[in-house]
N, C-alpha and C positions, 0 to 999 in steps of 0.2 A: 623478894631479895632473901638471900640467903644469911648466913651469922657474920659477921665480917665486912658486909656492906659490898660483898659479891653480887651480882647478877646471877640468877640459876644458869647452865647451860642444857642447852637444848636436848634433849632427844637424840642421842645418835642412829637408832635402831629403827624411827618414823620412816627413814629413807630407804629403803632397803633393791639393790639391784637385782632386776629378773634378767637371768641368763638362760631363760627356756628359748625351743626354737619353738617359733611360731607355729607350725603345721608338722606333728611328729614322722610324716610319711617323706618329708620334704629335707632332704640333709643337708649340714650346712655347709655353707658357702665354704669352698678352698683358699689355700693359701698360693698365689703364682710366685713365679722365681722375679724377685727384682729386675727392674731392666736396665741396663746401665749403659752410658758410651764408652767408647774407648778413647784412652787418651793422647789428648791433642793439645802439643807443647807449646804451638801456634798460640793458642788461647791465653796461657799463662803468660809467653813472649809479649803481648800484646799488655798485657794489667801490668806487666814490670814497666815495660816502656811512660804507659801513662801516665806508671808512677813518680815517676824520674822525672819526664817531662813538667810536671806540675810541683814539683820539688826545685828543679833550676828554675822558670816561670816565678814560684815564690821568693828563690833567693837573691831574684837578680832585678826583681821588680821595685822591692825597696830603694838599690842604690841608683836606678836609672831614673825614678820619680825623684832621688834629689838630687842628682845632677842637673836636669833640665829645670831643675825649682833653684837651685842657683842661678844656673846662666840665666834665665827669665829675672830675676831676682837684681842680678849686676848689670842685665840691659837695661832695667827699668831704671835701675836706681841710678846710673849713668846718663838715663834721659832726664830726670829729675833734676840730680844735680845741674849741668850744664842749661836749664830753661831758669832757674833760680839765679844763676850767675851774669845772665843775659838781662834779664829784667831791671 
């Protein structure tokens, strides 16, 4: 440990990168031109739609799970009721 109650740090200079080429007769490897597609709006048409779609899917799923969670809700409790009254 150092003054301070530091840890020493390392060594920067242990590491050191070799940038030779292996075999001097042997040159190095080139650079090629990127390859690219050309573009296709199709594609993007496509991630917008699915976006959408699973945006109305979210917003429409909330109020349809409590609607039918009522109506099940005032069928039940409609059955209930009227078996209690009978008894």
């Amino acid at each position: 440990m150092q003054q301070g109650g530091r840890a020493a740090m390392p060594d920067q200079n242990e590491d050191v990168l070799d940038a030779t080429v292996p075999d001097p007769d042997q040159a190095a490897p080139g650079l090629d031109a990127p390859t690219s597609k050309p573009y296709d709006p199709d594609q993007f048409r496509d991630q917008a739609r699915k976006r959408i779609t699973y945006w109305l899917l979210i917003l429409l799923l909330g109020p349809i799970i409590a609607l039918v969670s009522a109506a099940t809700g005032f069928y039940f409790g409609a059955q209930s009721g009227s078996k209690k009254g009978s008894a």
